[in-house]
ZADRENSE-121840 format. One line per 3 residues: number of its first residue (from 1); their letters; for each residue x, y, z of C-alpha. Coordinates in steps of 0.02 Angstrom, whole numbers, plus 50000, padded with zeros to 5 digits. Layout:
BEGIN
NUM = A = X:Y:Z; ...
// end
This chain:
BEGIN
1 = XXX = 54250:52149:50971; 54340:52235:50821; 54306:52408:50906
4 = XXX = 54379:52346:51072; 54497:52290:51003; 54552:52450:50902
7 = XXX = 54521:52527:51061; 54644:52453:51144; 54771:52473:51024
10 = XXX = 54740:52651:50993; 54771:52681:51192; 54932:52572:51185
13 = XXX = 54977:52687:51051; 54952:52843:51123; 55030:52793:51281
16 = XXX = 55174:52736:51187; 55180:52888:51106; 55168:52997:51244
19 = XXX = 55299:52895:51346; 55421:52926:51200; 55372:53125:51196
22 = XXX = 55418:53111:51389; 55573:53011:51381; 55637:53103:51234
25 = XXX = 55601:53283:51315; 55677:53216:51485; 55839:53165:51366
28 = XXX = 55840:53325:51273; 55836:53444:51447; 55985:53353:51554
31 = XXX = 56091:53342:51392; 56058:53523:51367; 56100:53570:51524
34 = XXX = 56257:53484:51510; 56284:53584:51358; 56240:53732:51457
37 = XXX = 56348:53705:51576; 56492:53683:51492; 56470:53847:51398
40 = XXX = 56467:53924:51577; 56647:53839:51606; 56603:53728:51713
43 = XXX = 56664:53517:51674; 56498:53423:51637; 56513:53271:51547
46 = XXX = 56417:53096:51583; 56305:52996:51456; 56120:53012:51477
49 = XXX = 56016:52859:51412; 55827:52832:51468; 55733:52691:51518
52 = XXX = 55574:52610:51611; 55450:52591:51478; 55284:52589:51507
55 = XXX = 55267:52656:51690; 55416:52751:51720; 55536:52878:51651
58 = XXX = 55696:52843:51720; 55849:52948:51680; 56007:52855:51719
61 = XXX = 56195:52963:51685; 56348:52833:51678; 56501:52940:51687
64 = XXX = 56442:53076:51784; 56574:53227:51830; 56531:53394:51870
67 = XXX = 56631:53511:51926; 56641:53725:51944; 56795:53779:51947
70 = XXX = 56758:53972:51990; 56681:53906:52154; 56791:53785:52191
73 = XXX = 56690:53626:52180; 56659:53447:52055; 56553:53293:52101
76 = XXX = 56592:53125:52024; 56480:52969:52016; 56503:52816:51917
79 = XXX = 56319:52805:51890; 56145:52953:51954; 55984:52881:51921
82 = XXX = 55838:53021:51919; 55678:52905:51925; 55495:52964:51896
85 = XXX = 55324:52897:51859; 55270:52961:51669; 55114:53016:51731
88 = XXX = 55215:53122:51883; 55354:53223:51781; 55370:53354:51940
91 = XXX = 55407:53208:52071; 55595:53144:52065; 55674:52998:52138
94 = XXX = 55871:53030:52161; 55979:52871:52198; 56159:52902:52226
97 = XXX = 56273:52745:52176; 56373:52659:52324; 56514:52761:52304
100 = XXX = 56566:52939:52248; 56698:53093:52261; 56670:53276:52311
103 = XXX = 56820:53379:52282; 56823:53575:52363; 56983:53671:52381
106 = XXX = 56989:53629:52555; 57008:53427:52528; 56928:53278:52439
109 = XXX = 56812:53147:52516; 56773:52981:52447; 56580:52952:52510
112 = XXX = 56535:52776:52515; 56354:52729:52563; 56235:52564:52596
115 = XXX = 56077:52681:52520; 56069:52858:52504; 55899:52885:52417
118 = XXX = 55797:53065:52407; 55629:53106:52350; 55594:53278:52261
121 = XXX = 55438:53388:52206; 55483:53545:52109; 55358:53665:52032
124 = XXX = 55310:53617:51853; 55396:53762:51758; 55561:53801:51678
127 = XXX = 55644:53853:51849; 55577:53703:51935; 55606:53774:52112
130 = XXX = 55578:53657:52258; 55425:53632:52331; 55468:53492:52453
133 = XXX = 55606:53338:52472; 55687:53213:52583; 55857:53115:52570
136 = XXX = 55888:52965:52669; 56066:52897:52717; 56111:52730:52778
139 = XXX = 56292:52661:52827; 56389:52808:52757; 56574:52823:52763
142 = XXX = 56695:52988:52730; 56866:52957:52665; 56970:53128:52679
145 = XXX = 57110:53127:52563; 57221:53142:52707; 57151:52975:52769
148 = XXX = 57035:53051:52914; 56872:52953:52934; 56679:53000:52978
151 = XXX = 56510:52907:52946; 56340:52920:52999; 56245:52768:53039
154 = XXX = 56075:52814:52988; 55988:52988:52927; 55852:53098:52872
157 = XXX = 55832:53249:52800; 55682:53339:52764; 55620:53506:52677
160 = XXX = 55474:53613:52620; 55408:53755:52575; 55341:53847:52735
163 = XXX = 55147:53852:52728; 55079:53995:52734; 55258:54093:52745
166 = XXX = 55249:54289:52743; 55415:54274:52653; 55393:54158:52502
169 = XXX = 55566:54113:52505; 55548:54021:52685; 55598:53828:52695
172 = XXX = 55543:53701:52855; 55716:53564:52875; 55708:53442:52989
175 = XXX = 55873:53315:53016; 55899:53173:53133; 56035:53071:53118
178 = XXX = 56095:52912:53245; 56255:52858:53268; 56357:52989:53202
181 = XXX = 56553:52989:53208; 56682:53124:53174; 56884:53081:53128
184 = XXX = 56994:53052:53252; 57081:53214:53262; 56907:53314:53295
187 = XXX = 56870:53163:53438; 57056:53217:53489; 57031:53413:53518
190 = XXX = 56867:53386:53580; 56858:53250:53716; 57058:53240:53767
193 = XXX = 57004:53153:53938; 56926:53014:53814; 56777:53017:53917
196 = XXX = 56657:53019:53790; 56575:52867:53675; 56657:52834:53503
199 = XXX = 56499:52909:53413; 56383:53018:53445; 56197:52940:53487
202 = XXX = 56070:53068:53430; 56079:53231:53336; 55916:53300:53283
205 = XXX = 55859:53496:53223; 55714:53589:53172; 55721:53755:53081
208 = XXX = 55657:53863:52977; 55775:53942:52878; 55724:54115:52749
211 = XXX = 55839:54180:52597; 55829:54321:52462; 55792:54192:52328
214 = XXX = 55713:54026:52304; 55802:53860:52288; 55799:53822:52091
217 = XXX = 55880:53799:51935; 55958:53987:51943; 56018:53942:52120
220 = XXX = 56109:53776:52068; 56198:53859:51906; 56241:54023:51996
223 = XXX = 56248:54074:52176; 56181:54004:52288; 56055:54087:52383
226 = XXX = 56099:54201:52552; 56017:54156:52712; 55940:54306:52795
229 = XXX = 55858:54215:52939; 55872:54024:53029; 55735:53997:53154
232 = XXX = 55756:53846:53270; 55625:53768:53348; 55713:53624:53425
235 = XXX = 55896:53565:53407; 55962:53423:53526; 56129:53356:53541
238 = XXX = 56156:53185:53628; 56316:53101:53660; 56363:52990:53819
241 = XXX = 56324:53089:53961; 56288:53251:53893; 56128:53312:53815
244 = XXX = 56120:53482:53748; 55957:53592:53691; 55933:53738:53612
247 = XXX = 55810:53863:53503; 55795:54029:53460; 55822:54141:53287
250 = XXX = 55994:54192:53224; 56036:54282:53060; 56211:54352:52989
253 = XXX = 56271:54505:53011; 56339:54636:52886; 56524:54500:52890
256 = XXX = 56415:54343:52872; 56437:54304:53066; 56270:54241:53163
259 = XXX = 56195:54368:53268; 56057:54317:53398; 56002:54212:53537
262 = XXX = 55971:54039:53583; 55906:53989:53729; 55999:53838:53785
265 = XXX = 55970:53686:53921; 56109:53605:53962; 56117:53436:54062
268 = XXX = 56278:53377:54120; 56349:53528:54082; 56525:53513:54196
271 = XXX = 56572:53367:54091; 56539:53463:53936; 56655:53597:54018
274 = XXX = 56783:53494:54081; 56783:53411:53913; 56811:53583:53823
277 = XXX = 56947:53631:53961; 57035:53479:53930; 57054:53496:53740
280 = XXX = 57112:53660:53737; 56957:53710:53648; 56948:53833:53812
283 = XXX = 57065:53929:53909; 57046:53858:54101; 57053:54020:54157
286 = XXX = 56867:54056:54060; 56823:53882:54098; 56861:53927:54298
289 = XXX = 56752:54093:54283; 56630:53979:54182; 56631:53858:54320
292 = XXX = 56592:53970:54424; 56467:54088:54371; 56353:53932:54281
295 = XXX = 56364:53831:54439; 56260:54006:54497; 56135:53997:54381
298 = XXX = 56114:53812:54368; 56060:53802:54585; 55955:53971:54537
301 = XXX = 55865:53854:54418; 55847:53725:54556; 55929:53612:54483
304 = XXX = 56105:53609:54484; 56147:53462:54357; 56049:53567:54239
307 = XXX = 56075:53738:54169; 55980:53851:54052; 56033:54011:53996
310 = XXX = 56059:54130:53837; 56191:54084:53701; 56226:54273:53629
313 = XXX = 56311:54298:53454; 56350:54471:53416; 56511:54570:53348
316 = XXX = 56582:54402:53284; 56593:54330:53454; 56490:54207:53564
319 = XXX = 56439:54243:53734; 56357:54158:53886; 56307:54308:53995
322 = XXX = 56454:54430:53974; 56586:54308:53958; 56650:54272:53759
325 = XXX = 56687:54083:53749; 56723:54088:53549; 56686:54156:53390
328 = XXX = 56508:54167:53304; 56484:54013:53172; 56479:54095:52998
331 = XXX = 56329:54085:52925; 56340:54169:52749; 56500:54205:52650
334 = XX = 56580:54344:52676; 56543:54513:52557
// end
């Protein structure tokens, strides 16, 4: 019985110990980093305190403001809780609090939030690069600090490392999100005739997107790393009557600007124009030609509520067939 019983409190002693070797290393890292940060110039401040003895290592950070002010950027949060399992160091839980700021030089957007929860695996090493993570959002609301309004009623976003990748730097995302809703003034420009619903139903992609570096430590402190290639498998767009498909690779040129081809189906697609026409976002004469020359391809297709055809990006400009109808998105910063 004695020897059970020194058993037992030998193992309660070594897990004790090892809990406070775990928690105390966990402590030491995110208050060095803070450290480090600041050296870098950057604003890092927020008290780091540790709990969730036995069975957990939680990292909680009351205070929490970071901020880069060479990029351009901070993050505030009254409270970030990084949650673990002691025997699982590599495998994160991230809980954001209700409510929180992100400030760019462009505008600053209160983000408030019934759960926004994500789950990450990084490599166990000192770079801790990503291996695989998701982030789900529930009842989220943007304030702009010119009092514009957006929120997303439920989401998820997924990534990984790409199995068996000839690059090594290749991530799988996936994102669906239900229920989405842009300000006013976006809802405005884009659907003047106020034909479409107040929010937009379904938005879902799947991509594959390749850079020059991995996602880790080095890419949070410094630059971020540069995509070189976005693969879509499947990207679908749903909102009141139309319903918009597309796939294909794109990558940016020498300016940043995408460069490629998707092949898109488009249902619905003269409300989608009219809508466009209407706002201004296109000149009528283009949508006329538009009108026109689709209507063409869609009864070639046989179906003439339907029409599939080539988005091209090239030069900085978009085209369907030879016509522009905008510029390219940007898809890297500019050199």
């Amino acid at each position: 019985m004695r020897v059970l019983l020194a058993i037992v409190v030998l193992a309660a002693l070594g897990w004790s110990g090892y809990w406070y070797w775990n928690a105390s290393a966990r402590d030491r890292a995110l208050t060095g980093w803070l450290e480090e940060r600041r050296a870098a110039g950057w604003i890092a401040e927020g008290d780091v305190r540790v709990t969730g003895f036995p069975n957990r290592v939680d990292v909680v950070v009351d205070g929490l403001m970071l901020a880069d002010p060479r990029a351009g950027w901070s993050w505030s949060a009254p409270e970030f809780q990084l949650l673990s399992l002691s025997y699982r160091p590599q495998h994160l839980i991230a809980v954001w609090p209700g409510e929180q700021t992100i400030s760019t030089s462009y505008d600053t957007i209160r983000v408030a939030s019934e759960r926004m929860v994500g789950s990450v695996v990084v490599e166990p090493n000192r770079l801790v690069g990503l291996d695989h993570s998701t982030l789900e959002m529930k009842a989220v609301t943007l304030t702009g600090g010119a009092g514009w309004t957006a929120g997303i009623g439920d989401a998820l976003l997924s990534t990984r490392r790409t199995p068996d990748a000839a690059d090594p730097f290749s991530y799988d995302l996936d994102f669906s999100a239900h229920d989405l809703r842009l300000p006013d003034t976006w809802i405005a420009g884009i659907d003047a005739a106020g034909v479409l619903p107040p929010a937009i139903e379904t938005t879902h992609l799947a991509a594959t997107a390749t850079f020059d570096r991995p996602w880790d430590r080095a890419a949070i402190e410094g630059e971020n790393p540069a995509l070189r290639t976005l693969q879509i498998s499947d990207a679908r767009f749903a909102w009141g009557k139309l319903d918009l498909r597309a796939a294909g690779t794109l990558r940016p040129d020498a300016r940043g600007f995408a460069e490629g081809k998707l092949d898109l189906t488009a249902r619905n697609w003269r409300d989608m124009l009219e809508a466009a026409e209407q706002s201004g976002v296109m000149n009528p004469a283009i949508a006329g030609t538009l009108r026109g020359a689709l209507g063409l391809f869609a009864r070639l297709s046989g179906d003439g509520n339907t029409l599939r055809l080539p988005l091209e990006f090239g030069g900085g400009e978009a085209r369907l067939g030879p016509i522009v109808i905008g510029a390219a998105p940007l898809l890297t910063r500019r050199p």
